[in-house]
Structure formats: C-alpha cells, structure tokens
C-alpha positions as CSV (number, residue, x, y, z in Angstrom):
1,X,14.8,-10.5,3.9
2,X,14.2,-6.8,5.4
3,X,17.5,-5.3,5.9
4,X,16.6,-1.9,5.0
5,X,14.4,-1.8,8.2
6,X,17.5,-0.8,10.7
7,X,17.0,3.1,10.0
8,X,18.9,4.5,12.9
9,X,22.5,5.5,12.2
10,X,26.0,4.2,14.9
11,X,28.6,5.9,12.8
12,X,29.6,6.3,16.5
13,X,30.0,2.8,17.4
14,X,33.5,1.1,17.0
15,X,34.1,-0.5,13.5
16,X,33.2,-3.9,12.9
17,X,35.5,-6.7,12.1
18,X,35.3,-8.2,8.9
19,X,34.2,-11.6,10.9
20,X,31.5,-9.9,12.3
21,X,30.2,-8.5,9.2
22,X,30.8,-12.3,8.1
23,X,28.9,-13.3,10.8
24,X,25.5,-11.0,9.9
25,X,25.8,-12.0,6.6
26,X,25.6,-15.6,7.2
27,X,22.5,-15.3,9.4
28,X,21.0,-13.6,6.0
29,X,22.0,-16.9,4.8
30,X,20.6,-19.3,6.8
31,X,17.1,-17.4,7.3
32,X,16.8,-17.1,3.6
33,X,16.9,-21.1,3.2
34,X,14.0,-20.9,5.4
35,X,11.8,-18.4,3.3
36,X,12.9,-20.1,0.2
37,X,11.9,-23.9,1.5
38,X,9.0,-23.1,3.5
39,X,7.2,-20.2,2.0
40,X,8.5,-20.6,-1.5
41,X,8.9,-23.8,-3.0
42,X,7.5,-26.7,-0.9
43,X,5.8,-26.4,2.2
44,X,3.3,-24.6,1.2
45,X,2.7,-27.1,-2.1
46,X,2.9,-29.7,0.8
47,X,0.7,-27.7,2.7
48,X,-2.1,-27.1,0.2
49,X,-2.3,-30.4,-1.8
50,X,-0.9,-33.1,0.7
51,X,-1.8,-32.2,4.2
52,X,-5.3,-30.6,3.5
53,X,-6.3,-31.1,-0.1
54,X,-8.6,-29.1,-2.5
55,X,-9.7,-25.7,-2.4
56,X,-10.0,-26.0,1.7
57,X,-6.0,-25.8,0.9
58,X,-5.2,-23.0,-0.7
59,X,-7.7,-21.0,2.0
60,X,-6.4,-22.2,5.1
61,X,-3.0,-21.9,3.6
62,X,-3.7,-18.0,3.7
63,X,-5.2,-17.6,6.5
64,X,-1.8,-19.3,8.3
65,X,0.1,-16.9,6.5
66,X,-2.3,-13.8,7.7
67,X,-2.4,-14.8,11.0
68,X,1.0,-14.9,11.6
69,X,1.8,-12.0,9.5
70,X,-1.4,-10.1,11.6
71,X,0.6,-11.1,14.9
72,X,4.3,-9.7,14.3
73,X,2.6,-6.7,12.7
74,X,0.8,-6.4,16.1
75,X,4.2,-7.3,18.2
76,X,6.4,-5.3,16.0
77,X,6.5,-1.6,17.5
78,X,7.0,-3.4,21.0
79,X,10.0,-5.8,20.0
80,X,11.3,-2.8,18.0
81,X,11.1,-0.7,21.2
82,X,12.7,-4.0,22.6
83,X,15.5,-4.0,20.6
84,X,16.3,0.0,21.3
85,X,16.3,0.2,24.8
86,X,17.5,-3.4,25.6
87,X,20.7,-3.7,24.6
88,X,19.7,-7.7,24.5
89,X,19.2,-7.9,20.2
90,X,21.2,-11.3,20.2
91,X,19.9,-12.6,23.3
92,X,16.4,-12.1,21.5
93,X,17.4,-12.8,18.3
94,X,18.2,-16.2,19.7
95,X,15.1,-16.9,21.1
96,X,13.2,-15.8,18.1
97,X,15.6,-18.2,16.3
98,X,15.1,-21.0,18.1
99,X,11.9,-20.8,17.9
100,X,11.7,-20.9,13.9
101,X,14.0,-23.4,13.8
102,X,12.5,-25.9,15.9
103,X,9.0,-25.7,14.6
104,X,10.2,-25.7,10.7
105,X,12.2,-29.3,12.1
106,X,8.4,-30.1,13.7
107,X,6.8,-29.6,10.4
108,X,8.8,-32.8,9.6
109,X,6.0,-34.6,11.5
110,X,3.0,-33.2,9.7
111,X,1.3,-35.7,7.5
112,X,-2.0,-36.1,5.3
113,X,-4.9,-34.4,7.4
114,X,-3.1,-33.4,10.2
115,X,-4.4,-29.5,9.1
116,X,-4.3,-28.0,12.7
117,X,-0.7,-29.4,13.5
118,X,0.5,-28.0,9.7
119,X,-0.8,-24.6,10.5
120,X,0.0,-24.5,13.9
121,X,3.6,-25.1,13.3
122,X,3.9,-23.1,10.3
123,X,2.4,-20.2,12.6
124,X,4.6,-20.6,14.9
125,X,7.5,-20.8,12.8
126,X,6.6,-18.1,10.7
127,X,6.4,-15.5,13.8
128,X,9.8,-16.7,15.0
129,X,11.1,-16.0,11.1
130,X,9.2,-12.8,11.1
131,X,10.5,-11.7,14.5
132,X,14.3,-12.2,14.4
133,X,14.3,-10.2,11.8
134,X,13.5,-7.2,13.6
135,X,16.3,-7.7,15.9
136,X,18.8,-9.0,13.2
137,X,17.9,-6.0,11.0
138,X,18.8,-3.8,14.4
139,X,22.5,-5.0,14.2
140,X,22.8,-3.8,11.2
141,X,23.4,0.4,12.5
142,X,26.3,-1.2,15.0
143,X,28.3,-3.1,12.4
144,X,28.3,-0.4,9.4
145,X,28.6,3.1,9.0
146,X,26.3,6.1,7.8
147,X,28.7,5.6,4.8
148,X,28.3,2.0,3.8
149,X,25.2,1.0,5.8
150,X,23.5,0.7,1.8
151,X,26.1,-1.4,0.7
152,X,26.5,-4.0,3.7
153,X,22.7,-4.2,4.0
154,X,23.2,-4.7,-0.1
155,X,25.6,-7.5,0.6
156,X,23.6,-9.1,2.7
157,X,20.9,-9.7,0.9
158,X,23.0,-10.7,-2.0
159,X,24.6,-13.5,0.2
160,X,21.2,-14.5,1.4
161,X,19.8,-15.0,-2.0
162,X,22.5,-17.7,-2.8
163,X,22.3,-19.2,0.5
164,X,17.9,-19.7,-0.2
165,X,19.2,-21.2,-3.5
166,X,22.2,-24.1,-2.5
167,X,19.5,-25.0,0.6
168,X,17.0,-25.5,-2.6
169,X,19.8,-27.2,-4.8
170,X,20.5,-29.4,-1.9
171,X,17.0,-30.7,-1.5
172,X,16.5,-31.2,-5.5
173,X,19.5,-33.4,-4.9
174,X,17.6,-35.5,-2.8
175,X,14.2,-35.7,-4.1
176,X,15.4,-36.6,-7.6
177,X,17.4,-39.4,-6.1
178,X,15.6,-40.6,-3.5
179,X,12.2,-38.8,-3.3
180,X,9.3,-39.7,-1.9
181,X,7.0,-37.7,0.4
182,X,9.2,-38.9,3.2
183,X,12.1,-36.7,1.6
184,X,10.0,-33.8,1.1
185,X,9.2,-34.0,4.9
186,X,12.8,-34.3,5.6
187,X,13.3,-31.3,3.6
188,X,12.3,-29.4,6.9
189,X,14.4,-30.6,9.4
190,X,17.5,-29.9,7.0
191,X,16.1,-26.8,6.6
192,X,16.1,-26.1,10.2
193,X,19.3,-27.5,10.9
194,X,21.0,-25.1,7.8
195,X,19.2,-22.3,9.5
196,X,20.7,-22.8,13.0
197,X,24.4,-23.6,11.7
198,X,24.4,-20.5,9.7
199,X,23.0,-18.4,12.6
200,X,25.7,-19.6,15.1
201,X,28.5,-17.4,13.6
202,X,26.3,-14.4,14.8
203,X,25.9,-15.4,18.4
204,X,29.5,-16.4,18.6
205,X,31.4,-13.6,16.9
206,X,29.5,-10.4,16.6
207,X,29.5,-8.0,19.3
208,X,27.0,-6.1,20.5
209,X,27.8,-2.8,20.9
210,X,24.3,-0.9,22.0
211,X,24.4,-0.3,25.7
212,X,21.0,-1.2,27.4
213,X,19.1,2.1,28.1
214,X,16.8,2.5,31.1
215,X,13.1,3.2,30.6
216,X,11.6,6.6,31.4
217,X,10.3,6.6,34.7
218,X,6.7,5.3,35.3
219,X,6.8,3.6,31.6
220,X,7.2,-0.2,30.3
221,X,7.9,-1.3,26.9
222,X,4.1,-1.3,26.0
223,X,3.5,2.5,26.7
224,X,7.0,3.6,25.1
225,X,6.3,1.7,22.0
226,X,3.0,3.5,21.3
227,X,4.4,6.8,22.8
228,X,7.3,5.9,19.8
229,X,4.4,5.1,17.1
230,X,2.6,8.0,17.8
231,X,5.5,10.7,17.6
232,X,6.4,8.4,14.0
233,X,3.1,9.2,12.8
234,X,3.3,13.3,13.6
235,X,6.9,13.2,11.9
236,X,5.2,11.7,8.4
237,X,2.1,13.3,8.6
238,X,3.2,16.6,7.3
239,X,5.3,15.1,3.9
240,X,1.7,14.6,1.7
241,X,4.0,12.7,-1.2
242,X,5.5,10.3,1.2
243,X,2.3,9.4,2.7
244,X,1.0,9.1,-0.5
245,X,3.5,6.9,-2.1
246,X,3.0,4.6,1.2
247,X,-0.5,4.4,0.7
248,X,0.6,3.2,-3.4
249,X,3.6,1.0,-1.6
250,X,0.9,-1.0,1.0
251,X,-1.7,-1.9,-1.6
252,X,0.7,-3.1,-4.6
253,X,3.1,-4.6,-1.6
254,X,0.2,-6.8,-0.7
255,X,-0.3,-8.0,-4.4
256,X,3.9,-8.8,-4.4
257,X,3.0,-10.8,-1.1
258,X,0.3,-12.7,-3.1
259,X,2.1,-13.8,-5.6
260,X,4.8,-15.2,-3.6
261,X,3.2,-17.0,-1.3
262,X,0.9,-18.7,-3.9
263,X,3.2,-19.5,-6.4
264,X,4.4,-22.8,-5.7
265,X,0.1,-23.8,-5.1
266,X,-0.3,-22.5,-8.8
267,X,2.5,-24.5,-10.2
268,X,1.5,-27.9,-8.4
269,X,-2.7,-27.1,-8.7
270,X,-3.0,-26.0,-12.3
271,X,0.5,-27.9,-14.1
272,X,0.4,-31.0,-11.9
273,X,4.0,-30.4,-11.3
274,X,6.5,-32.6,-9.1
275,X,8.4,-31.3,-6.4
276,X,11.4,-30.9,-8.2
277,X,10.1,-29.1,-11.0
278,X,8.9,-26.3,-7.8
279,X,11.9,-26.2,-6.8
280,X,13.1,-25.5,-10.0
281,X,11.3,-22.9,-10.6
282,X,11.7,-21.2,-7.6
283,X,15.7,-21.3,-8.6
284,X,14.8,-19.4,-11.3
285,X,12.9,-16.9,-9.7
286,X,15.8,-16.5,-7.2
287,X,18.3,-16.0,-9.7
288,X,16.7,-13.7,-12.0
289,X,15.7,-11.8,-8.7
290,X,19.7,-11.4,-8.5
291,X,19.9,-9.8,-12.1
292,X,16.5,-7.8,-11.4
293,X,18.2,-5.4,-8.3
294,X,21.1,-5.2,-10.2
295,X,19.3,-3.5,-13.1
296,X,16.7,-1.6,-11.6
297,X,19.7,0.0,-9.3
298,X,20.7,1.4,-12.7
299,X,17.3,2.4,-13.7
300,X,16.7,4.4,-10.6
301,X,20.0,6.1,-11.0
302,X,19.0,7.0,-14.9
303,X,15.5,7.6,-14.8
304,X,14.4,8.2,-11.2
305,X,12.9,6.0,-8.9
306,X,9.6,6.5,-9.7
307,X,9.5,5.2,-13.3
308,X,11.5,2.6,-12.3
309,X,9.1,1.3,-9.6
310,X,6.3,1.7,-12.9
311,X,8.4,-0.1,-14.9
312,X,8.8,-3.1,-12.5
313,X,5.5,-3.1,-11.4
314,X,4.3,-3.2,-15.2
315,X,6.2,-6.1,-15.8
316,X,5.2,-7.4,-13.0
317,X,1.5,-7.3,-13.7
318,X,2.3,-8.5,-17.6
319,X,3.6,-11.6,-16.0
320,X,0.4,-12.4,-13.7
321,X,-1.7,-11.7,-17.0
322,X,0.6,-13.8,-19.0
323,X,-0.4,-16.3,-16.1
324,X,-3.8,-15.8,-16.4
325,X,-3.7,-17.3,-20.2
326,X,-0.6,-18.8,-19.9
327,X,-2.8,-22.5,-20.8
328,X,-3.9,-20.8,-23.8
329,X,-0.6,-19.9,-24.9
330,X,1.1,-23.3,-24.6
331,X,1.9,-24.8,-27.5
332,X,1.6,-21.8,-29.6
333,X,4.5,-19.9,-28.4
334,X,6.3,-22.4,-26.4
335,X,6.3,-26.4,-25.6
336,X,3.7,-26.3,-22.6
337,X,2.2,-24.8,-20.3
338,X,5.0,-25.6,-17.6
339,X,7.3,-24.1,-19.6
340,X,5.5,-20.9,-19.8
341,X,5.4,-21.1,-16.3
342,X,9.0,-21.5,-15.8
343,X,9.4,-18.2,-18.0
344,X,6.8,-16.7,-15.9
345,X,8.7,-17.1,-12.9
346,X,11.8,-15.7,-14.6
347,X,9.9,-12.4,-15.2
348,X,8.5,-12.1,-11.6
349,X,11.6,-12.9,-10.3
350,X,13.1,-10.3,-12.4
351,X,10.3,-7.6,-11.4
352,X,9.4,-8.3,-8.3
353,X,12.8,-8.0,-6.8
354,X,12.9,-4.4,-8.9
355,X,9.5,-3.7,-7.0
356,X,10.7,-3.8,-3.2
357,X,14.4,-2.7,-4.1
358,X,13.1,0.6,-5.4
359,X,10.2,0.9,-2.8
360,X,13.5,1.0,-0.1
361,X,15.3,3.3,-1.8
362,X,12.4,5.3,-2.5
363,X,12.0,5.8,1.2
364,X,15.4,6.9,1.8
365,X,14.9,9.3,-1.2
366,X,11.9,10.8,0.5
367,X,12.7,10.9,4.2
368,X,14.7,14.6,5.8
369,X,17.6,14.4,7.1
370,X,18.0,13.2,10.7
371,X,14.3,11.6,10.1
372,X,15.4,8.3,9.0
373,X,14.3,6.7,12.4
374,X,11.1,7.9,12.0
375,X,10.4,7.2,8.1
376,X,12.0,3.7,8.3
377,X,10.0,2.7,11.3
378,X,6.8,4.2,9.3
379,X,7.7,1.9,6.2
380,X,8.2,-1.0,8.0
381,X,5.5,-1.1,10.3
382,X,3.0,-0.3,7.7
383,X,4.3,-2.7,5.1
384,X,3.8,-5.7,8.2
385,X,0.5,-4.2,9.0
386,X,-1.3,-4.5,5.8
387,X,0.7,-7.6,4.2
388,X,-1.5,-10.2,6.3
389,X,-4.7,-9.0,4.1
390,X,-3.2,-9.8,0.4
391,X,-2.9,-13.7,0.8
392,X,-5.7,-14.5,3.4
393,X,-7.8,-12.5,0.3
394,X,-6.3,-14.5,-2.6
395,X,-7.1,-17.7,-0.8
396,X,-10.3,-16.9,0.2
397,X,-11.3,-16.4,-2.9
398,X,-9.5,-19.3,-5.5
399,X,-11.6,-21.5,-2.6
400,X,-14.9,-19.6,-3.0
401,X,-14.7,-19.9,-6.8
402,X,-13.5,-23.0,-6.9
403,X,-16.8,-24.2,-5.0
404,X,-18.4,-22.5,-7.2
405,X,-17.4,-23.8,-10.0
406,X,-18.4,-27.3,-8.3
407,X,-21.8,-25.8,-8.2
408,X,-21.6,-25.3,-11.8
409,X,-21.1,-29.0,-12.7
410,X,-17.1,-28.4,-13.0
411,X,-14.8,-32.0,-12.0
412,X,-13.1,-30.9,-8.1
413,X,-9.7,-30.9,-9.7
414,X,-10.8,-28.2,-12.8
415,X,-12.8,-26.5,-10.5
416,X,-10.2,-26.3,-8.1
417,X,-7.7,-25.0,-10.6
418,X,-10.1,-22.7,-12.3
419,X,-10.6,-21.2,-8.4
420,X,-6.8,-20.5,-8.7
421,X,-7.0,-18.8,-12.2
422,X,-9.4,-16.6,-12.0
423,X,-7.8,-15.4,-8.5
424,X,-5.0,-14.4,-10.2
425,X,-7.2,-11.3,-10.9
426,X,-7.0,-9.9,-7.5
427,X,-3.2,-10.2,-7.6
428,X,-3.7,-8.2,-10.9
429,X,-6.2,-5.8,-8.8
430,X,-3.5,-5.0,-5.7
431,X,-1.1,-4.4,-8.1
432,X,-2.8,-2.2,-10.6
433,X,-4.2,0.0,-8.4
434,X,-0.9,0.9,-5.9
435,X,0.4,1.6,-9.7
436,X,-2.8,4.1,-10.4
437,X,-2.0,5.3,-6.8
438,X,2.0,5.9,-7.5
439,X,1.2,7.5,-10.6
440,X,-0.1,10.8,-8.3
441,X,2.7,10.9,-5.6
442,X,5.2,13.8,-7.3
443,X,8.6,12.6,-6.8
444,X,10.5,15.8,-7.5
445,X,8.1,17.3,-5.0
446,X,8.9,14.9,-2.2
447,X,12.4,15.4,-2.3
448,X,12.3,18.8,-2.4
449,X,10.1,18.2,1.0
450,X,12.7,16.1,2.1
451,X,15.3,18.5,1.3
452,X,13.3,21.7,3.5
453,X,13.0,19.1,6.2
C-alpha cells in the first residue's frame, strides 16, 4: 500500500459520495490480499523451496523482485505524468489490474522447476501490482479534501490491512483441511479472483472527476515526465535536511524491503515450517502492524517524528538481531525456535509499520507549502528507485554464502540455512546505517525551512 503517494490537492473537485470513498477503499482491499499472498506468506516460500530449490532459490527469488521493482521505478514518472494529464486513471488502473490479476491466477500453473515461468509471472504480476497503484493513489486528491486527505488515505490502509488478513485466514482454512501443494497453488487463483471482485466497486461507482488536459505543444508523455522530474529535483534541492533525511529514508527503506520479502524464505529455510504456520505468522505481523501505526501516530505527536522514526527503526533492527540468534535462544527463553520466530514477527510487524508511517508523515512535515506536488513525487520516486537493490542484495548473498559454506564441508540444507543467517547481517547493515544517517538531518531545522518556503 502507498496511499500517501497522491500529493496534489482537489479541494476544488465536487465531494465524494460515501460509495465512492467505499469504492477506493475496497480496491485497498483487494490489492492488499495480493501483497499479503504473493509477496508475504506463500509464493515466495513456494517460489524459493518448491519451484527452484536451494540457495539458487532465495537468489533468483531477488532478482524477480528487483527486476520488477527496477522497471516500475523506471515507468513511474511517465505513468505519473499519465495519470495528470490523462484524465483516463481508471481506464489505466484497469489495465494495470488486469494485468496482476491474471498472471497471480497463471502462477497457479507453476510447478517444481518450472523457474523461468515462476519468475516470469511473478514479474509480470508484480509490475501490474506495482503500477495500479500509481493511478489508484491519483484518485485519492479527487475523492477527499485538503482537510481529510490524511484520514481517508489512513482509512484505507486500515481497510486494506484486514482485507490482506481474511484473504490469508481464508487460505489457512483450506490448507489445514485440505492441503496439499495443489491447494497452495490454488491459493493464487483465489487470490486473483478476491483481487478483481474487490476492485470492481471502483470501476463501477467512483467517478472520475480530473478532466483530461492537452499536452504542451511539440511534447509527448516521455519529454513532459522528465521536463516534470527535473523541475522536482530543483524544488528539493535547496531544503539540505529533506534531502538529507531522503538519503537516511532510501538506504534503511531498502533494509524494511528486505526483510519483507524474505521473511516467509527464513521461516520455511531455517524452521522447516509448513505453510500454515507462514501464514500464521504473517497474521501476526499484519495485526501488530495495525497496533504499530496506531502508536507511533502518538509518538510522533509527543516526541517528534524523528525520535519516533529512531525508535522504530531500533526496534526494528533488535528484532533482525534477535533473528540472527534466535536458534540460540530457543529453549532458554521460549519453547523453540519457531516460537521465537512468531514473536519476531510480532515485533517487526509492530516496527516496521512505525518505520514507513513516520517516514510519510515526515515528508509532509518537511515539504513548504504549495510544494507538496513536488516533495511527494520526490519521495515516491526515490523510494521505487532504490528499493529494487535491497532484496536482489540479500539474495545474492544468503546464495553466495550458502555455497560457501558447501565448500566448507557444510550438508546443502545447513549450508543453505546458514547462507540465510548470516544474510540477515546486511538487513542489519541497510538499516543501521539510514539510522546513523537520520541521526544528522535536524528536524527543527527542516521545518523551519519548510515554514520560509
């Protein structure tokens, strides 16, 4: 979910209906099952340890992800320049929908060794996931106000959290009474089809209200979009804090990113655990991620934003370290090691969630008046930019050390787990050093740049 990304304000726009709202909201829904099925909690275990197997899993499995991340990143400032002057959002939000949703139903038909077809389809799906959300997130100015743009953007990635949670409760349901890899591969097709019936609402009751605007004479989408990034990057230039918390925000970003994607891989490599127990877990992390913007909503309120964004980010690097020797820790201070793990993922949850809530409203802290446009496309487009290097580096290396650890005499499975340990360190790397870098921006000072415009 990226609803903080619409930055432009349509206080001018009619009002929208409470269906309409309803209708948005529901999209948030659907699209969330997807990030919670797919990303989260069982393709990519499917992914790594069914369809390729070994070490060879965990790297191909992020280089899909940084290849698709690498090409909205590059498409993004021209389907954002898309969505401005085209006055066609849902007309491309459909397309970008249909797309996702058809190739996360094709993944259905991806079996043991068929790696090119797994990564393929997850590509594809991934860019159409990726890509409908910049034109879903451009709805968001024409169905809320200045006023309450916070709090339906708030809303609706409230609603989408519980919608990624009943698709997951759903497809517990059936693996613990049916299971089976068969079930598991059906778990994408339902996945799909929750995606598209919660998307419908959208198509068929919101309104577009943007009028289509006509391209300056002699340009195309191509040259406006870069004419667009380049007049973003002389409006940040001049606010030193903002640029440098950015620079903090794309480096620990990435290590969020990591641990994300990787998650479900760590649970199924190093516990051996079913595909129930994932999905479990990835409840959890869900639920607590619920409790974790609540809180740290507070914090930033009481504190300021920047010791909040310290404090989450500390806690979330304590629970990658408790990770790290969670094995060693099993059995002293709790049953086993996968119920460490399941505490784990309460914590991250927890954190994380504090991590990119505060990051937004950090941005909106630090951006001038009338500049939002501007500072939101910066944040956006730099966050896609850099979040395809994180996980292509994190499973570059656990396969690297896991052959190395071959080399060393280790079993394929140990080494193979060991890989995915002692990768956990780069996770701990991103993430400690965007906190060394936040520690320098001066928050007091950027606002007061905000304020002077």
């Amino acid at each position: 979910m990226d609803n903080s990304v619409a930055a432009s304000r349509a206080s001018t726009l009619p009002r929208s209906t409470r269906r309409e709202r309803l209708a948005w909201y529901l999209y948030d829904f659907g699209n969330s099952a997807y990030a919670a099925v797919v990303l989260l909690a069982i393709y990519s275990a499917y992914f790594q340890g069914e369809v390729v197997g070994g070490p060879e899993g965990s790297r191909l499995w992020g280089y899909a992800i940084g290849i698709a991340m690498l090409f909205v990143a590059i498409t993004a400032p021209i389907l954002g320049t898309i969505a401005d002057f085209s006055g066609a959002k849902k007309r491309f939000l459909l397309i970008y929908t249909t797309i996702s949703c058809i190739f996360t139903a094709a993944l259905f038909f991806v079996g043991t060794g068929d790696v090119v077809m797994g990564m393929i389809f997850f590509i594809i799906a991934e860019i159409g996931y990726r890509s409908s959300q910049v034109f879903y997130n451009a709805l968001l100015p024409e169905i809320a106000s200045e006023e309450d743009i916070g709090r339906v953007s708030g809303n609706g990635w409230a609603i989408g959290s519980a919608g990624g949670i009943l698709c997951l409760v759903i497809i517990l349901v059936l693996i613990t009474t049916i299971g089976g890899n068969f079930v598991v591969r059906l778990s994408f097709i339902i996945t799909a089809i929750y995606f598209a019936l919660s998307a419908i609402p959208l198509f068929l009751w919101l309104r577009e209200r943007a009028e289509p605007q006509p391209l300056p004479e002699g340009e195309n989408y191509l040259s406006v979009a870069f004419s667009r990034l380049g007049k973003t990057f002389r409006a940040v230039r001049q606010y030193r804090e903002f640029l440098k918390f950015m620079l903090a925000f794309l480096i620990y970003n990435d290590g969020i990113i990591m641990a994300l994607d990787f998650a479900a891989i760590l649970g199924a490599v190093l516990y051996g655990m079913e595909q129930e127990q994932l999905i479990i877990f990835m409840i959890i992390v869900q639920a607590t991620s619920v409790a974790g913007a609540y809180v740290f909503g507070i914090l930033t309120d009481r504190i300021s934003a920047k010791r909040s964004l310290i404090i989450s980010l500390m806690l979330m690097i304590s629970a990658v370290i408790w990770m790290f020797y969670n094995d060693a820790l099993a059995g002293v201070l709790y049953k086993d090691s996968i119920t460490g793990f399941f505490y784990i993922g309460a914590l991250a949850g927890f954190a994380l969630t504090g991590v990119q809530s505060v990051s937004r409203t950090s941005v909106g802290m630090f951006t001038p008046a009338g500049k939002s446009a501007e500072f939101y496309g910066f944040f956006a487009i730099a966050g896609r930019t850099s979040s395809f290097i994180g996980p292509a580096v994190y499973g570059l290396l656990a396969a690297e050390l896991a052959y190395f650890f071959i080399e060393q005499g280790q079993a394929p499975t140990v080494a193979e787990a060991q890989g995915l340990r002692y990768a956990l360190i780069s996770i701990i790397a991103f993430l400690g050093i965007g906190l060394l870098l936040l520690a320098f921006v001066n928050e007091r000072k950027a606002r007061q740049q905000a304020l002077n415009g």
